[in-house]
Backbone bond lengths (Angstrom), bond angles and torsions (degrees), N, CA, C in turn:
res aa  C-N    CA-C-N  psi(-1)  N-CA   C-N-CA  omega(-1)  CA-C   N-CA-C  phi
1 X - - - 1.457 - - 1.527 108.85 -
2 X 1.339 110.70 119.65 1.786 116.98 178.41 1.753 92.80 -76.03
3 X 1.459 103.87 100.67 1.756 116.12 157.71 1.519 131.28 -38.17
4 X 1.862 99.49 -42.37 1.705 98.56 -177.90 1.636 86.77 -137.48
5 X 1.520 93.10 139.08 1.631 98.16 168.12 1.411 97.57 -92.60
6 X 1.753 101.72 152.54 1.244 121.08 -163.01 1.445 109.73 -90.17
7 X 1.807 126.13 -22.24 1.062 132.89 175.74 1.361 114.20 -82.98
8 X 0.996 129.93 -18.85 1.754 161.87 -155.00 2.184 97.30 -98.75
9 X 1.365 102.18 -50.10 1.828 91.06 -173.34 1.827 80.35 -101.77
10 X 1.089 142.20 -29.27 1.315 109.82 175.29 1.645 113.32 -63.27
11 X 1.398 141.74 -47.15 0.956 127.18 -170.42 1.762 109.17 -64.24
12 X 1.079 118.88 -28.32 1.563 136.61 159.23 1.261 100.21 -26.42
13 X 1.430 101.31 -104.50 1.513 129.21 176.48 1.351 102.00 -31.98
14 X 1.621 148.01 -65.67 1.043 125.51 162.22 1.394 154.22 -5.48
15 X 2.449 103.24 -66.15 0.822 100.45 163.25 1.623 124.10 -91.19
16 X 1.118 121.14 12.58 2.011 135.14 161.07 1.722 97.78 -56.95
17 X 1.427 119.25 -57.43 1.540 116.99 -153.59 1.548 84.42 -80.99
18 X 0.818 107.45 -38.92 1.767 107.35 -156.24 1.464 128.99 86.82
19 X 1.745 101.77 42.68 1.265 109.18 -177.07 1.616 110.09 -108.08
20 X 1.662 114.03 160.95 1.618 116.68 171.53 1.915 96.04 -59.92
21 X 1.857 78.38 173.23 2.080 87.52 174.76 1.527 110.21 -56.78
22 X 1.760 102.26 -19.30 2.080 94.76 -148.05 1.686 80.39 -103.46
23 X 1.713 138.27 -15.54 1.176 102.90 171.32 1.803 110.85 -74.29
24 X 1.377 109.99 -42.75 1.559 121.49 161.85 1.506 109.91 -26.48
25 X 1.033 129.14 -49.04 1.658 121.30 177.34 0.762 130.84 -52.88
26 X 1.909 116.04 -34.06 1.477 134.53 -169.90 1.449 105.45 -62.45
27 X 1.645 98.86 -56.88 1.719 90.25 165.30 1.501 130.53 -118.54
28 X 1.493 90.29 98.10 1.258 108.34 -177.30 1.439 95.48 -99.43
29 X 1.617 157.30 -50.71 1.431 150.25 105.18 1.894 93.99 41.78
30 X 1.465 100.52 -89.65 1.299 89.91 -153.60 2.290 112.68 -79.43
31 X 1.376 94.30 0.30 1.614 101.68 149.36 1.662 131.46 -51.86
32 X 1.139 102.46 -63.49 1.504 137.98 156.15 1.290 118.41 -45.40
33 X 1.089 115.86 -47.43 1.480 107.63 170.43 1.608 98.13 -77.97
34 X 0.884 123.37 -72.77 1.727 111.17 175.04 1.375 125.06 -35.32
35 X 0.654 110.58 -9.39 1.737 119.00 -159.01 1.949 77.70 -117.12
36 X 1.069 134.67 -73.14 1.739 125.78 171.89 1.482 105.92 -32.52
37 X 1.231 129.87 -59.95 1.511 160.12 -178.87 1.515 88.14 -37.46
38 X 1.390 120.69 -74.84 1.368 117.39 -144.47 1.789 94.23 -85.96
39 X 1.584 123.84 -41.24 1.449 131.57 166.05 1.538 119.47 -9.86
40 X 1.435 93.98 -53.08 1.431 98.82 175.04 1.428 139.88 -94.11
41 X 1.222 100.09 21.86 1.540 124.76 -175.67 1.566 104.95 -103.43
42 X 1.037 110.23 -22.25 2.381 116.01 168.14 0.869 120.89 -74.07
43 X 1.280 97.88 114.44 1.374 125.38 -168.79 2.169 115.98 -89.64
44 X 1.706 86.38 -33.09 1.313 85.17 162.50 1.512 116.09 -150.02
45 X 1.328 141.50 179.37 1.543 124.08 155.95 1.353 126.24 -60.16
46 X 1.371 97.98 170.65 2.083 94.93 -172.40 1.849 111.33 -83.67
47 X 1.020 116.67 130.47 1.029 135.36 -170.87 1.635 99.28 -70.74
48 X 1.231 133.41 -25.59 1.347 146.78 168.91 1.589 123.72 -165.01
49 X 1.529 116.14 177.81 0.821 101.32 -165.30 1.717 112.90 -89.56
50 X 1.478 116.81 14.18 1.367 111.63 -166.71 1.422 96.80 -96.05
51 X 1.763 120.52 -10.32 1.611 125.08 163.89 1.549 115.73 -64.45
52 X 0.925 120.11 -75.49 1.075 139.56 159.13 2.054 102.87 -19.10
53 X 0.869 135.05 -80.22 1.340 136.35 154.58 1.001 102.66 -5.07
54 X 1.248 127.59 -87.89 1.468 150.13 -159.67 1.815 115.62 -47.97
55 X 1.819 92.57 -56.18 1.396 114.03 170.23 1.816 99.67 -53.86
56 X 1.221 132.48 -47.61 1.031 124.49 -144.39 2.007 95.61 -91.20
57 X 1.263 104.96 -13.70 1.672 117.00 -178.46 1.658 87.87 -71.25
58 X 1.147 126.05 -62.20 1.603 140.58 -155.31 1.251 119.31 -77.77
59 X 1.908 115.86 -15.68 1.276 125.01 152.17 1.516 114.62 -69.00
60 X 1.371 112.36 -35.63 1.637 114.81 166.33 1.018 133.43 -50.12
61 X 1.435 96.79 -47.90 1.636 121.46 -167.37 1.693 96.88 -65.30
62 X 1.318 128.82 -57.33 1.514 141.22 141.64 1.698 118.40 -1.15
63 X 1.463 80.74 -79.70 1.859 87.88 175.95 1.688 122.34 -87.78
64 X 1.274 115.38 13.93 1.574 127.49 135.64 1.400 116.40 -67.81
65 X 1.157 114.38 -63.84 1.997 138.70 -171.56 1.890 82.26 -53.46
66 X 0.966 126.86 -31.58 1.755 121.53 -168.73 1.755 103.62 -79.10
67 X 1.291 100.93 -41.62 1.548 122.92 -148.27 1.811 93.16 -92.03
68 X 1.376 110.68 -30.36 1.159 114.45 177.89 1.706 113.98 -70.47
69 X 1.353 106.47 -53.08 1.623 115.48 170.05 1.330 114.67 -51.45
70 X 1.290 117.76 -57.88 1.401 124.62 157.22 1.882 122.82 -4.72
71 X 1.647 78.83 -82.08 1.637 88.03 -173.33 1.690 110.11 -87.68
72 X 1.359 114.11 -10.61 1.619 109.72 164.57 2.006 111.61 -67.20
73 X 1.536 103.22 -33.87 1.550 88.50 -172.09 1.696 111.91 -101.79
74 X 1.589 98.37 13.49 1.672 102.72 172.01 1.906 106.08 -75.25
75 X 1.068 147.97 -32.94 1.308 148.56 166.82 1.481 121.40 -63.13
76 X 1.242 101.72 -34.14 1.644 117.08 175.20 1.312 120.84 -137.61
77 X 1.310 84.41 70.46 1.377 115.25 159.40 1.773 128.96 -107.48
78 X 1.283 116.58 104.37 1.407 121.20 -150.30 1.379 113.48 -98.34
79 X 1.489 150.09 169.92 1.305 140.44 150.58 1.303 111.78 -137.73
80 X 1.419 114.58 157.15 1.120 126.59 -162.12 1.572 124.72 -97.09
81 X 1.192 135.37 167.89 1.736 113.52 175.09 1.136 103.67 -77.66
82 X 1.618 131.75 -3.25 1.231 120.60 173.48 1.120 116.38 -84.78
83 X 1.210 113.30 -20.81 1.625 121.62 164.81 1.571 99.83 108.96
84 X 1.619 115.49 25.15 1.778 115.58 -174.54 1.911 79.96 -92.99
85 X 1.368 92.36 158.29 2.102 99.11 170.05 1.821 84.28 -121.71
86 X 1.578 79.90 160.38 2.037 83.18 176.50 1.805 75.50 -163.81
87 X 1.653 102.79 154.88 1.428 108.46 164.13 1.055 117.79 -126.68
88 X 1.417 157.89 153.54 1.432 151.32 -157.87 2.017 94.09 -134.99
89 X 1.382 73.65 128.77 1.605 92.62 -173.20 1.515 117.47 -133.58
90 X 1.581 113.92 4.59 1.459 128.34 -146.63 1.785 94.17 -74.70
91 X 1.336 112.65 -51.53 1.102 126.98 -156.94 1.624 106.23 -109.04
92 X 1.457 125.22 20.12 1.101 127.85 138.68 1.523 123.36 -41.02
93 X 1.329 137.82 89.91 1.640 122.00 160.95 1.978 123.96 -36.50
94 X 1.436 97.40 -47.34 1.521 93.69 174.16 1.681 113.20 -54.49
95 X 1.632 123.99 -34.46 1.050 128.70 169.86 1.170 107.29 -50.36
96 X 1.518 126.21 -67.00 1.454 140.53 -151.70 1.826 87.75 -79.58
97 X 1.066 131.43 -25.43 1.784 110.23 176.98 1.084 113.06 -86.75
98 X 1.297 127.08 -35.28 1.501 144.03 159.94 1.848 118.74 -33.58
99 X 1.630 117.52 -59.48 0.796 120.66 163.59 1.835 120.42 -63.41
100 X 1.106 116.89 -35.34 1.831 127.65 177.12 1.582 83.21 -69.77
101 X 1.525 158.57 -99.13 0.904 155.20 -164.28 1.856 101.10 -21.98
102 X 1.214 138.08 -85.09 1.318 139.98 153.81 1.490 111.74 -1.47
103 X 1.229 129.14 -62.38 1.437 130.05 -142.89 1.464 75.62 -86.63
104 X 1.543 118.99 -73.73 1.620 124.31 -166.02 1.863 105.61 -33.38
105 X 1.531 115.02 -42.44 1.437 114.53 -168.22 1.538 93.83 -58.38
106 X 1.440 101.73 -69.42 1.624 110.50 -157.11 2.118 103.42 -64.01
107 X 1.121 106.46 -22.13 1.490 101.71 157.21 1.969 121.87 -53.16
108 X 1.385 99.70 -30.82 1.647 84.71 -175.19 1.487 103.65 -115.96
109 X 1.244 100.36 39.87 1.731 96.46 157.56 1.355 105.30 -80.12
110 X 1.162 119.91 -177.97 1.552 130.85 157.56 1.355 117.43 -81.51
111 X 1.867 90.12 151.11 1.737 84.30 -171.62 1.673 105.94 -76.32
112 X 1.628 100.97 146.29 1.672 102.50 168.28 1.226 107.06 112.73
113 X 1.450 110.04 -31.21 1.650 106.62 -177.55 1.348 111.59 -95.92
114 X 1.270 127.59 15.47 1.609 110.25 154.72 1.722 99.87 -157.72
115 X 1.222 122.34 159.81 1.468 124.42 -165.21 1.795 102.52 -94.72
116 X 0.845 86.48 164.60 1.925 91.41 167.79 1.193 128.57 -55.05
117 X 1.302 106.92 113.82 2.010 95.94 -166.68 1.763 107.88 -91.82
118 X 1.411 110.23 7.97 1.505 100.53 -162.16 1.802 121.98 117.78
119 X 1.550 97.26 -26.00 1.487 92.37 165.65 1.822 93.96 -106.16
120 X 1.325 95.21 174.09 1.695 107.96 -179.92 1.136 101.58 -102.02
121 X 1.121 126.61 114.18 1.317 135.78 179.59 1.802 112.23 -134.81
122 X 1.749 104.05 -26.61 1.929 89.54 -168.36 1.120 110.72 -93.24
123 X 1.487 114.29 -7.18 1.721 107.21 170.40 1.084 114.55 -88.39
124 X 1.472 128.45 19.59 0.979 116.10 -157.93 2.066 124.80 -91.54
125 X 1.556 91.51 7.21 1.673 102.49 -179.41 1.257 113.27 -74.76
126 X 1.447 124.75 126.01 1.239 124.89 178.22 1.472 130.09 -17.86
């Protein structure tokens, strides 16, 4: 069973960035990797289709949080006299809302259907 349709979190992810279909195409790469990324976080199948929905909002929300880092550390991107490059993205806000958008998605899945990716999100019931 294919978990997330791939046309389904790109049009997502699309309207999140606020891009046309043909800038959306460009990264279809870094969809896919999110969409691999989040794949392995199911823990079980969707119990219906309003999971599945949801899952497929929170794979977006994901491959925004990617797309966001992306284009936050394309401007500041620095190099060194040693000739190392590094970009600083820490203190980006679009970063830091990007990721809060993410956590909040993957917060209202249901419990059980996807494992802990690194943020704390399943203990999170009163």
């Amino acid at each position: 069973m294919d978990r997330l349709d791939t046309a389904a979190v790109s049009r997502l992810f699309g309207i999140l960035a606020q891009l046309t279909e043909e800038e959306t195409s460009v990264y279809l790469p870094t969809v896919k990797s999110g969409m691999a990324y989040f794949g392995r976080l199911f823990l079980r199948d969707y119990a219906d289709e309003a999971e599945k929905q949801l899952s497929e909002y929170a794979c977006a929300c994901k491959v925004f949080f990617d797309y966001t880092v992306l284009k936050a550390a394309i401007p500041k991107t620095y190099s060194t006299q040693s000739g190392g490059i590094f970009a600083k993205v820490s203190d980006d806000a679009a970063v830091k809302n990007a990721a809060a958008l993410m956590r909040r998605a993957m917060a209202a899945l249901p419990e059980g259907l996807i494992s802990d990716d690194g943020f704390v999100f399943e203990g999170v019931a009163g």
